[in-house]
C-alpha positions in Angstrom: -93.5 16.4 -50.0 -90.9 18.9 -51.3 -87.0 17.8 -51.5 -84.9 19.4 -48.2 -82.2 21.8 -49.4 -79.3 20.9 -48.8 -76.9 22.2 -46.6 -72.8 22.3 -46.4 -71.1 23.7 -43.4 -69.6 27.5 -44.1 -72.4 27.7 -47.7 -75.5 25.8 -48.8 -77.3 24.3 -51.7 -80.8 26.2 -52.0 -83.8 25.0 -54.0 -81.8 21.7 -55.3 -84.6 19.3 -57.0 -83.5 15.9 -57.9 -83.6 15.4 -61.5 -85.2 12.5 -63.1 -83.3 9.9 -65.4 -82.3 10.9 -68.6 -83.4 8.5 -71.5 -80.0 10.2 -73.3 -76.9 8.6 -73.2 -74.7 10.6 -71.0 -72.0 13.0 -72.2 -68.9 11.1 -72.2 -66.2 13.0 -70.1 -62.9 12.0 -70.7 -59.7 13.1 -68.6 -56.5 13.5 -70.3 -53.4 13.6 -69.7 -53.6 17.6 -70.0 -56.4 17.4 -67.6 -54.7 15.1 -64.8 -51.7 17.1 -64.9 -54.2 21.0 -64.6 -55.6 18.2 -61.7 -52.7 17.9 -59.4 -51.4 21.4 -60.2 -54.3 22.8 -59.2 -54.4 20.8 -56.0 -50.8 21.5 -54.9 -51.3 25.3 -55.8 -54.5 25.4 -53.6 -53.0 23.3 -50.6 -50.0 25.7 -50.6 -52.0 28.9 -49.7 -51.0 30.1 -46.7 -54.2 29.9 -44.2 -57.7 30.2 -45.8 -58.5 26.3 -44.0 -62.0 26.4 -44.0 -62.0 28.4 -47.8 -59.9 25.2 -48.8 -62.1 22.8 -47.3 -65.1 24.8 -49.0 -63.6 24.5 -52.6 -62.3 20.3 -52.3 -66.0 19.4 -51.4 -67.0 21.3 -54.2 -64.6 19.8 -56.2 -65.5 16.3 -54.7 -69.5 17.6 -55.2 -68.7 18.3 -59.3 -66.7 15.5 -60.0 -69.5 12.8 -57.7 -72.1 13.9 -60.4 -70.5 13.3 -63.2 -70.0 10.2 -62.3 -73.3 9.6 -61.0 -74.7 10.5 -64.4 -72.2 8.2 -65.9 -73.4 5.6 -64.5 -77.2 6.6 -64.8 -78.0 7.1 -61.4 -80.4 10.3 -60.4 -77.6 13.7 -60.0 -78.3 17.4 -58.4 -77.7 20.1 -60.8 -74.0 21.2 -60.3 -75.5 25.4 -60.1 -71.6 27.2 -59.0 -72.6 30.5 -59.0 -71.3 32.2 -56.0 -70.7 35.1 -53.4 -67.0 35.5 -52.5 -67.4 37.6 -49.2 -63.9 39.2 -47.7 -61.6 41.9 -47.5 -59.3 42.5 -50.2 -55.6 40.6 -50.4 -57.5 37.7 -48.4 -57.3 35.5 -51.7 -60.5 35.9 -53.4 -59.0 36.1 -57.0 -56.7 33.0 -56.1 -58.9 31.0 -55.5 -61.3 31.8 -58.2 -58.3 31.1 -60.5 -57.8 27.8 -58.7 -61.3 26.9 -58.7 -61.4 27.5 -62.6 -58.4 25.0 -62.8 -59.9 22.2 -61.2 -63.2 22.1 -62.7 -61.9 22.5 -66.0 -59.7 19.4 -65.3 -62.7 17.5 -64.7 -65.1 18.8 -67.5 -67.3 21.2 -65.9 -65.8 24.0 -67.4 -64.4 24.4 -70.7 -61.9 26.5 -70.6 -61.5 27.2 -67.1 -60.1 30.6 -67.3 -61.5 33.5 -65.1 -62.5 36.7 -66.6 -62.2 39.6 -64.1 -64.2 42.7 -63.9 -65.2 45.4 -62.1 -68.3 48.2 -62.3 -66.3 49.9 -64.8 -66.3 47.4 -66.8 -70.1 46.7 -66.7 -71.9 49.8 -66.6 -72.3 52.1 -69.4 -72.8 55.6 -70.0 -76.3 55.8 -71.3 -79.1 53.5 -72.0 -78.7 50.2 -73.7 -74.7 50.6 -73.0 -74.6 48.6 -69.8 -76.2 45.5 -71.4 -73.8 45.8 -74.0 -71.0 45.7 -71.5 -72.2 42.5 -69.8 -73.1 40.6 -72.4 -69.5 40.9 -74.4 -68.2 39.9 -70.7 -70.1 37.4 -70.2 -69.4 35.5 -73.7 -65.7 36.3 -72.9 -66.0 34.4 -69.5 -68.1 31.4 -71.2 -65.9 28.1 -70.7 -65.2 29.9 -67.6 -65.3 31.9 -64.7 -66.6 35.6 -64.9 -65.5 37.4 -61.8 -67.2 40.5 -60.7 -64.3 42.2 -58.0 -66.1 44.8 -55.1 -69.7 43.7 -57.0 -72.0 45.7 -54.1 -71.0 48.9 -56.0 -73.5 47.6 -58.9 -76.0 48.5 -56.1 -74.8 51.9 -55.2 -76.0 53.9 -57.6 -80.0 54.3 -56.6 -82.9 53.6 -59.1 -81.9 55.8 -62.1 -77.6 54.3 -61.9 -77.6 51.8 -64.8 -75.5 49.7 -62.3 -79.2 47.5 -61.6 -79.3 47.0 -65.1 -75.9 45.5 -64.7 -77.3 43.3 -62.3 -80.7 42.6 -64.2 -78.2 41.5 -67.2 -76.0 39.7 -65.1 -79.4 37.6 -64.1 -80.3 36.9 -68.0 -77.5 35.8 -68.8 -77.0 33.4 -66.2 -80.4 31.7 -67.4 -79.8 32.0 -71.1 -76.4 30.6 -70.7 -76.9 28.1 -67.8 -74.2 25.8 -67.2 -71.9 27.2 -69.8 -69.9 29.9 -67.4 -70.0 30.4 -63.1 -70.6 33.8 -61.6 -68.8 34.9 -58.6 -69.5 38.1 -57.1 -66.8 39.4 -54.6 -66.6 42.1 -52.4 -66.6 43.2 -48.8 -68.5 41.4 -46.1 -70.8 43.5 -44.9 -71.2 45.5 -48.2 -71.8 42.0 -50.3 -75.2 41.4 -47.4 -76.3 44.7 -48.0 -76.0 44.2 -52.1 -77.4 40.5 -51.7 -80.6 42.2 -49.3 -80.9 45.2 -52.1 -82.4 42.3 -54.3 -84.9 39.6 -52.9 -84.1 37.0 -55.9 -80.7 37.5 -56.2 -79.1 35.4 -53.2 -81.2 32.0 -53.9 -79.5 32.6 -57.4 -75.9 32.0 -55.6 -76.1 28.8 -53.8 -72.3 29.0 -52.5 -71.3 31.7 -50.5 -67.8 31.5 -48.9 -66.6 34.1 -46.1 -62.6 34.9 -46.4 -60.9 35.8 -43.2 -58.5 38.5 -42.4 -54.9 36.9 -42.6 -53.5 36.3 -38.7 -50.1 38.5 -38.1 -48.2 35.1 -38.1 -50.5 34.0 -41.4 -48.6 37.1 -43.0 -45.1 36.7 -42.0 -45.3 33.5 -43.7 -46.9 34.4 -47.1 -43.7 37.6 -46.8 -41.5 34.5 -46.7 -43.0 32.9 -49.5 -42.7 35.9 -51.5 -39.3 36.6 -50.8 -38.3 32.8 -51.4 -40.5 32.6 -55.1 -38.2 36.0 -55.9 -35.0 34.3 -54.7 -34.3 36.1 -51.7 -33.9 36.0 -48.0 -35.3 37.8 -44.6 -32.5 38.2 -42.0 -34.0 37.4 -38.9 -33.9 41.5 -38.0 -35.6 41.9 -41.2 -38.2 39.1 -39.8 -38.5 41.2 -36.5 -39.2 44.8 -38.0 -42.2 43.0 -40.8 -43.5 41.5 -37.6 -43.0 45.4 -36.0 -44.8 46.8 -38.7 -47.3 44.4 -38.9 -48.4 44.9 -35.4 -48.6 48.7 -35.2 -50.7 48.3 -38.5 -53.0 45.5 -37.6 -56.1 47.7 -38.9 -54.3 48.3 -42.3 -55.1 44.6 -42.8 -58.7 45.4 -43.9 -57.4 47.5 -46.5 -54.6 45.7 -47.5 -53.7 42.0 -46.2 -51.2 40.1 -48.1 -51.3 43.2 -50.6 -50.3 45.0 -47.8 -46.8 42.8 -47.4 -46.6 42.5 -50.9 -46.1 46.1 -51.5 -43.6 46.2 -48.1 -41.9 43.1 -49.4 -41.4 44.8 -53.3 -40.4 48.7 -51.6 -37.7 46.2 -50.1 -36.6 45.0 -52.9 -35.7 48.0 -55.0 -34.1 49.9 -51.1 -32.2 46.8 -51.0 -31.0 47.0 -55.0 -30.2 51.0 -54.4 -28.2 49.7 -50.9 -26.3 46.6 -52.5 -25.4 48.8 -56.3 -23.4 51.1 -53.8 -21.0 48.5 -52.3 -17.9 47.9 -54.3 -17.5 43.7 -54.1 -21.1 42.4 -54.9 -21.0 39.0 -53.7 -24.3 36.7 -54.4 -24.7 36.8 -50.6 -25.5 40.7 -51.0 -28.2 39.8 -54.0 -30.4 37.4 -52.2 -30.1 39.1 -48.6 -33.4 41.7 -47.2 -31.8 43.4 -44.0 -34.3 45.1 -41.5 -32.5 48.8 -43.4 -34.4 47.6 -46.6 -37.9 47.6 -44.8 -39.5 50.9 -44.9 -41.6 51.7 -41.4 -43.4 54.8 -43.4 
């Protein structure tokens, strides 16, 4: 009788096979004090995201997942492979490259990765010009990302292109590499929702190849006032509460602008804010520190 996949709420574990002891000694994996201190800033950086519950939930079992089999085959005892390739499914400024940076952090600081560091591309980066190119392309990223993450940012385009783009032999690459280099670097492809299903269904083998698959929700309008007042706060500066009122304005009449934009969106309000207010405050004649940190509701743009 066949092992049952197994299953996680919000992604899954497909085609898992228990693996049978290893006569070898186990790879000793030592933590440092480099490692504990990557550890817990990695931890505290993910915890502070504004929202994204269920994404943070998704990425401490995993966590809890990679760190349980090492220990596991520590100690000898039959593990699951720890396969992290994954699909990264939201719109953009919902915190896909975050977390991927995150993610790279904290399994570094337990040994499954390397390096840790996340190498991030686009179909630009990947597909060539003319035949042989392309493979090129992905192979140089792909031993750039090793030790690490490689992360593929709106990935469905690869698809796009029909039979004769060299985009699918982006994708066939992309495949080979992650067999001749197993273990050695994690894949995430990110993109749109809808568009990521249709690239994932363009490709019967290629979705059992990415066990995890994590959906990023749009940012509430209260989600996004907040992460404005974190951004303002990180830049030392302040929101009067007028200021507060008119983000919350604007936020509201452009509640469909969130697909395209999300915290992008108020990062590029809060930053036009920042150089109206510098233009505003250089004009008075007695600068007082009050005037250097303070955003007013004239400094937000409605345009």
């Amino acid at each position: 009788m066949g092992i049952r996949p197994v299953f996680f709420e919000g992604y899954k574990f497909e085609g898992y096979k228990i693996e049978k002891k290893s006569e070898d000694k186990p790879k000793e994996v030592t933590t440092t004090v480099d490692d504990k201190k990557l550890q817990e800033e990695a931890l505290k950086e993910l915890n502070s995201l504004i929202g994204l519950n269920k994404v943070k939930e998704i990425i401490q079992e995993i966590y809890a997942f990679s760190q349980l089999q090492i220990k596991r085959k520590k100690e000898g005892l039959a593990t699951e492979p720890i396969v992290l390739h994954m699909i990264f499914k939201g719109n953009p400024g919902t915190g896909k490259t975050t977390v991927a940076r995150i993610l790279g952090k904290l399994l570094k600081s337990i040994g499954v990765l390397e390096k840790g560091h996340v190498v991030e591309v686009e179909r630009a980066d990947l597909v060539g010009e003319y035949i042989g190119h392309t493979a090129h392309r992905v192979r140089e990223n792909v031993k750039k990302a090793l030790g690490g993450i490689l992360f593929v940012d709106e990935a469905y385009s690869l698809a796009r292109g029909g039979e004769k783009d060299f985009g699918k032999e982006a994708i066939d690459t992309l495949v080979k590499e992650m067999e001749d280099n197993r273990n050695k670097f994690i894949l995430i492809l990110a993109g749109y929702k809808h568009e990521m299903e249709y690239f994932l269904n363009t490709n019967p083998g290629l979705r059992s190849r990415f066990p995890i698959q994590i959906d990023f929700p749009d940012y509430t309008i209260d989600e996004l006032l907040q992460i404005a007042e974190v951004m303002v706060k990180n830049r030392q500066y302040k929101l009067t509460e007028s200021a507060k009122r008119k983000l919350m304005k604007i936020l509201i009449r452009d509640d469909n602008s969130r697909e395209i934009g999300n915290a992008r969106l108020v990062r590029n309000i809060i930053e036009r804010a920042i150089r109206k207010q510098a233009v505003r405050v250089l004009n008075k004649i007695n600068i007082t520190k009050e005037d250097l940190i303070t955003i007013d509701s004239i400094d937000i743009r409605e345009d």
